[in-house]
N, C-alpha and C positions, 0 to 999 in steps of 0.2 A: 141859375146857379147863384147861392150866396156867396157873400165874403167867406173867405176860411178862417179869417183871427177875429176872434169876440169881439175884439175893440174896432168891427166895421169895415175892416179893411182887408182888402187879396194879399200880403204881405205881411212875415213875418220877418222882421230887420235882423241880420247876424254880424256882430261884431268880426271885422277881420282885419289884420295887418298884411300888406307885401312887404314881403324879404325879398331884394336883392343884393346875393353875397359875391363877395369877390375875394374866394377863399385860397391860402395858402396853403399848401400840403407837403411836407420833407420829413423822408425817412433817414434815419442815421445809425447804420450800423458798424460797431466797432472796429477802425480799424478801415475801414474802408471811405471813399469819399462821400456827401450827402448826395441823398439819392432825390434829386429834383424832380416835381411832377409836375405836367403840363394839363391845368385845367382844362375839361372836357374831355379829352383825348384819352388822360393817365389816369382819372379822377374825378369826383363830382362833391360837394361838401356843403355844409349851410347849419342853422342849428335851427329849433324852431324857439329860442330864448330871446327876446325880442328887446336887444339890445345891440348896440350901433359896432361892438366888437367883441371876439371871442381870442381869446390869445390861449394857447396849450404851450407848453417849453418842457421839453424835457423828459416827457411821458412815456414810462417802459412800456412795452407793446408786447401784449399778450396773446396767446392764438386760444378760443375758448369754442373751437370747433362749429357747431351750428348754434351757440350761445342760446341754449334752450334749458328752461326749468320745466318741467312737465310730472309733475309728482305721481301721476294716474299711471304714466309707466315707466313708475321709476328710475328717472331721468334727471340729469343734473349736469349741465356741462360746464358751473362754475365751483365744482368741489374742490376743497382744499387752496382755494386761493380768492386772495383779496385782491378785488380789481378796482377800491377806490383811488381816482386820479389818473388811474392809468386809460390808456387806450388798447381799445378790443377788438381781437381783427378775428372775421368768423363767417363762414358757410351760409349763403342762401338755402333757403328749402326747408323740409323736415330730414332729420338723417334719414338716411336710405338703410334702413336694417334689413339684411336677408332672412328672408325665409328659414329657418333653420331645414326643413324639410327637403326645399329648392333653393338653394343659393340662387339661381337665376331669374325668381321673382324676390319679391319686397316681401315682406312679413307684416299681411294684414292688423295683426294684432298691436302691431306698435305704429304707431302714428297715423294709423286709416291705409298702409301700405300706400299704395299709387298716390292715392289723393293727398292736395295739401292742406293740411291744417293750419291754425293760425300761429302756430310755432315758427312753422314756415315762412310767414310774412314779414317782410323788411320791417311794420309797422311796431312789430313783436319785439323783433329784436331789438330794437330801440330803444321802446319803453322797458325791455327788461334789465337793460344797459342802464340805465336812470336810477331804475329801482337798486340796482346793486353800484350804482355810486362810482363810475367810470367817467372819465372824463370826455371820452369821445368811443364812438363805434363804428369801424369801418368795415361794413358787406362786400365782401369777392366776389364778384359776378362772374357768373356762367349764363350761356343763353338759355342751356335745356332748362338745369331747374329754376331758375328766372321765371321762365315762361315768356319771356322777348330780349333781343339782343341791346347792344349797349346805345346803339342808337338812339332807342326808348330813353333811357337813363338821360343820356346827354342832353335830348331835348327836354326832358322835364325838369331837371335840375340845373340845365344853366341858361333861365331866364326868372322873371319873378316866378316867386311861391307866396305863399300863401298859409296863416295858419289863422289860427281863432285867436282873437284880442280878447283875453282873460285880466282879470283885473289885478293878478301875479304877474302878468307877460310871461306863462309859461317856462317859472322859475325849477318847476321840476324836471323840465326833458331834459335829459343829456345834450354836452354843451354843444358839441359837436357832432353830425353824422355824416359819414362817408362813403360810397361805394370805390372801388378800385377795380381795374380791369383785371381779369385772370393772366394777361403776358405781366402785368405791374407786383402781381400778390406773390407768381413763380420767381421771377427775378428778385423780390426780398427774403421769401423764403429761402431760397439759394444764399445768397447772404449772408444770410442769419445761421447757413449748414444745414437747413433743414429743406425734406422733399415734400413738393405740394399733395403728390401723389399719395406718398404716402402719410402726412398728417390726416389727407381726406380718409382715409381709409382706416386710419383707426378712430378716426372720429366719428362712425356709425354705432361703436358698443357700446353700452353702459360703463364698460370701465375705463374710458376716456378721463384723461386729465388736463387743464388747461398747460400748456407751454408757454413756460416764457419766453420768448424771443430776445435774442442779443440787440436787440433794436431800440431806438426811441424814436418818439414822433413830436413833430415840431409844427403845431398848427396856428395857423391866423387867417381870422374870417371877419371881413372886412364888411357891414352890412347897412344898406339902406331903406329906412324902415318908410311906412306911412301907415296912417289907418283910419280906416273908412268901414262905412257900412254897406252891406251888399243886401238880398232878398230871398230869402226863401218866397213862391208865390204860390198861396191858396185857396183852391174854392170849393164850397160844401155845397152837398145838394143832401137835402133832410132829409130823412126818413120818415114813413110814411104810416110808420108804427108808433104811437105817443107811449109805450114803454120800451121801444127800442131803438129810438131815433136819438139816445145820449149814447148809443155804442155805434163805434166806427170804423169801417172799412178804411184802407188809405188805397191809393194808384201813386206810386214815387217814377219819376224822372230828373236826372238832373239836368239844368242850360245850358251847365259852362262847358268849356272847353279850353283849348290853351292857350288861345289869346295870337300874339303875332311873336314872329323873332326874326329880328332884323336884323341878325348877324348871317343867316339863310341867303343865298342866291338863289335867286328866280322864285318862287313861291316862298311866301313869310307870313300867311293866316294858316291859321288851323280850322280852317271850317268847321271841322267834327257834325260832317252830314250825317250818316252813320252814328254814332257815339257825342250828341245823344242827342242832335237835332230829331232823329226819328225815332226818339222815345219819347219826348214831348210832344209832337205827332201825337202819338198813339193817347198819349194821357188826355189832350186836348179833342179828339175824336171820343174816345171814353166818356169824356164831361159833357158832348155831344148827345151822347145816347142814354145815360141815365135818365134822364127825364121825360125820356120817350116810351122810357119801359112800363110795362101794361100786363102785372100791375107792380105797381112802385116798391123800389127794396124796402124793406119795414127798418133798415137799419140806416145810419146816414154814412154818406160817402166823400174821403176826401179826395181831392187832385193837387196833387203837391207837386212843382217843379223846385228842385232843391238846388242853391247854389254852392260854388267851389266843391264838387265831388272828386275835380280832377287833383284838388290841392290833399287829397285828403279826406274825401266823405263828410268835408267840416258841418256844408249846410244841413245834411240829414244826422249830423251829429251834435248840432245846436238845438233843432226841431227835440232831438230823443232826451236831451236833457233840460232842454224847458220847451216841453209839452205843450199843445194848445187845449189840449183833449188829453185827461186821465189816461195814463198807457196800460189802468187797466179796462178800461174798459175800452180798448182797439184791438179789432180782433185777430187784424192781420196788416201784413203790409206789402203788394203786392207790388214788384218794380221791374219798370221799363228803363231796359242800357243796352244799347242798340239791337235795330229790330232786324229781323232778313228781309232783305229788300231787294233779293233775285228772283223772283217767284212762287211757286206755291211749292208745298215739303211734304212728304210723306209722311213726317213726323216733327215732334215738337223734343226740344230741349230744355229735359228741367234741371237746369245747374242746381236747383234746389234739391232735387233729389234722395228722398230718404231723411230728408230732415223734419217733417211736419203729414199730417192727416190733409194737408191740403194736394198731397202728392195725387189721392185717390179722386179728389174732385177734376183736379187737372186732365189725368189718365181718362174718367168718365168724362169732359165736354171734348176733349182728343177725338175717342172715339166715335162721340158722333160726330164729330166731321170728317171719320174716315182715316183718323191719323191714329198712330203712336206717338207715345212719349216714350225717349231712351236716356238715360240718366248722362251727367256732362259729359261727352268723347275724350275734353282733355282735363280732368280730375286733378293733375298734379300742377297747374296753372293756379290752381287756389280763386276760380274767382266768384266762390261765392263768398271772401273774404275783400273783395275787392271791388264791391257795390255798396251802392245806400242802403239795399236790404240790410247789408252786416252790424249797422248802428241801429237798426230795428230790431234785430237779434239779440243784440249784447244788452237790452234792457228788456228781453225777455219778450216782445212781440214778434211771434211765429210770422214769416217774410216765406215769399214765393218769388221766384227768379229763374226766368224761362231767358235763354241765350238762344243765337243766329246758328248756330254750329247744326245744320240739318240735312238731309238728303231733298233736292228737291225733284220734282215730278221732270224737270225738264232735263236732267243731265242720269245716264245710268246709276244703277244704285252703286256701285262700286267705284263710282266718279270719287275726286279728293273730295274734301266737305268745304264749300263755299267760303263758310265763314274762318275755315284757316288759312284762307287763300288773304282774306282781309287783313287776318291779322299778319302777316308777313308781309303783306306789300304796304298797308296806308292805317295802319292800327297808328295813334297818336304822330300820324305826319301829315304835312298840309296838301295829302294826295287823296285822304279822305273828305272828299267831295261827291256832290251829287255825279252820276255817273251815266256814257248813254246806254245801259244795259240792268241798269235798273229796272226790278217790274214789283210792285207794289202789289202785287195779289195775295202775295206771301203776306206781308205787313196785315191787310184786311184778313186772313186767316189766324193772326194771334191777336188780333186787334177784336175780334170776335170772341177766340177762345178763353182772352184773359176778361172779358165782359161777363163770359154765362160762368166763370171762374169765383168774382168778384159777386155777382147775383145771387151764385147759390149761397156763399158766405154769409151775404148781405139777411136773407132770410133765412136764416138753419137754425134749430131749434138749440144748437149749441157752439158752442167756440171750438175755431181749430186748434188743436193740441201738437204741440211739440212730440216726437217718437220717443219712446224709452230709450234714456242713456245717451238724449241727444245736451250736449254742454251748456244751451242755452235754456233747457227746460226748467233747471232749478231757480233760474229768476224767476220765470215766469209761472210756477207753482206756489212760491213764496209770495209775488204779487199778489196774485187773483186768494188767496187767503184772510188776506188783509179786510 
């Protein structure tokens, strides 16, 4: 195995800052006393503007529903109103529009129905808060379209974070961002005279209007910065073809994990054995076997262990916008984020599903080992928006991402699925450790699959192609033109 960065070396350096905030949060509504909130508990806050304080006073507070622009269906939940300086209080998720047919389903045609899209993502909202010039945005959590409870929230936002040391210090993100728990966002809205229940509820239609709320918000974010440099770490094994060994495969895993918290009794590491210790595994195993193959991929291959995924997808977000390798000519980017590590499965999980020609390769080495693929069980979790693949995506390289969520050989088929058992009990808590009921046969079964996955890529007489009508294809048409 070579180095992976030209300049000789397994490491690509990515600039990044820790934030530690110690943020204030008060609501004020007319007439009534301020309404104090108790970080962690009430609230969670921080900015990614990478300065030592953030002060808001006096900020009207607006309700702008699931704060989604989405032109494609005619969608707009910031019409008729200016929300510069203000703060923006608004719905996780994509709206949930019915079916006009069946109100008791979603209505496929507006927002992928079940599944989430990236409207839906906290990251979305954020950045679209910035773009329209808001002083803060604070997300309502719920667990269902969360896709994890606040527990989650808590432990990732009240210890350091982490963002990319840009050479603006990240003057354009919104100053402030907030989550707030659903008993904290009912009891304001009540306040303010209005029903949570039913703001949600009109806040599914297109003819939704932002609300002003009789509110203002009083914020101070207290933060302690540093910056340092971290690693992306890579290493190429050439191809074996001298006119196709400058196009490239990648294998993505990220290291990190969330580090310690010591404000925790009894357990205060995050191990992250699962998530993503054994996706590194897998890549490390991967870098293993390419060079044993007989006969050698004609294309080159990298192994990329990416860091801060968990802050953010930063390091596979540093990597996609300064490249080691032309992104046009990489043809894919295949990634490991936690593997199933209960035994062997009847079948494979493509959270990618439906987004790329690489579905069919997948489905064909499945088969020969006796499996299916079945597209992600839980679609409205959004996470194929919520791996490294998705900064491979957004600059237009077609990404494959096989998730744990399977039926395995050793429990009935209509057993619960393993890996929702994970995510409820030790997804991002320091319970995610290696475990004695682990069986690694599984892991060698996609550890295999994602190899003859990555192989046939590796020699195919063309590039895998984004599907019609998939949101990331028009970069990646536009590129490969060039």
């Amino acid at each position: 195995l070579k180095p992976g960065n030209p300049d000789g070396s397994f490491f690509q350096e990515v600039p990044l800052a820790g934030i530690k905030s110690d943020p204030r949060l008060q609501f004020v509504v007319n007439g009534k006393p301020p309404m104090d909130l108790k970080f962690a508990d009430d609230f969670v806050a921080s900015s990614a503007r990478l300065q030592p304080e953030i002060k808001i006073n006096n900020s009207d507070l607006v309700f702008v529903g699931y704060g989604v622009v989405a032109p494609e269906y005619g969608w707009d939940d910031y019409k008729g109103v200016d929300v510069r300086g203000k703060t923006i209080l608004m719905l996780i998720n994509d709206p949930a529009v019915p079916d006009p047919k069946d109100p008791s389903k979603l209505d496929e045609k507006m927002f992928k129905g079940r599944a989430m899209t990236y409207y839906g993502r906290w990251t979305y909202k954020y950045e679209i808060a910035a773009q329209k010039g808001a002083a803060a945005a604070i997300i309502i959590h719920e667990t269902v379209p969360a896709a994890y409870p606040w527990q989650v929230v808590k432990s990732s936002w009240a210890k350091e974070n982490f963002e990319l040391d840009n050479p603006d210090k990240n003057a354009g993100a919104v100053s402030a961002r907030s989550w707030i728990t659903l008993d904290v966002a009912k009891k304001l809205l009540a306040d303010c005279g209005q029903d949570f229940d039913a703001l949600k509820k009109s806040a599914i239609t297109k003819e939704f209007r932002p609300v002003a709320l009789n509110a203002k918000a009083n914020i101070d974010i207290k933060q302690a910065l540093r910056s340092f440099k971290s690693r992306n770490v890579i290493g190429k094994f050439e191809g074996a073809d001298p006119n196709l060994k400058d196009e490239y495969i990648i294998y993505s895993a990220h290291w990190d994990h969330l580090g310690r918290h010591q404000e925790l009794q009894g357990d205060q590491i995050f191990n992250g054995a699962v998530d993503n210790a054994s996706g590194d595994a897998a890549v490390i195993a991967l870098a293993s076997a390419f060079p044993k193959a007989d006969p050698a991929p004609r294309r080159s291959i990298l192994f990329m262990c990416t860091t801060a995924e968990e802050a953010g997808l930063l390091g596979a977000k540093w990597y996609a916008d300064h490249p080691l390798y032309p992104l046009e000519k990489t043809l894919a980017d295949i990634n490991i984020d936690s593997m199933n590590v209960w035994g062997k499965s009847r079948d494979v999980e493509d959270t990618s599903f439906g987004f790329s020609t690489m579905d069919d390769l997948l489905a064909a080495a499945a088969q020969r080992q006796g499996r299916t693929v079945i597209p992600n069980p839980r679609p409205e979790k959004g996470s194929i928006y919520r791996a490294d693949n998705f900064e491979f995506s957004k600059v237009g390289v077609p990404s494959l991402y096989i998730g744990k969520n399977v039926h395995l050989v050793s429990r009935p088929e209509n057993a619960p699925l393993r890996g929702d058992e994970f995510d409820l009990k030790d997804y991002h808590q320091p319970s995610d450790d290696v475990k004695p009921d682990w069986d690694l046969s599984g892991a060698v079964q996609d550890v295999d699959l994602l190899f003859e996955v990555g192989y046939q890529v590796a020699n195919a007489d063309k590039f895998p192609e984004w599907k019609p009508g998939n949101e990331f294809k028009p970069k990646r048409d536009q590129m490969l033109k060039k």
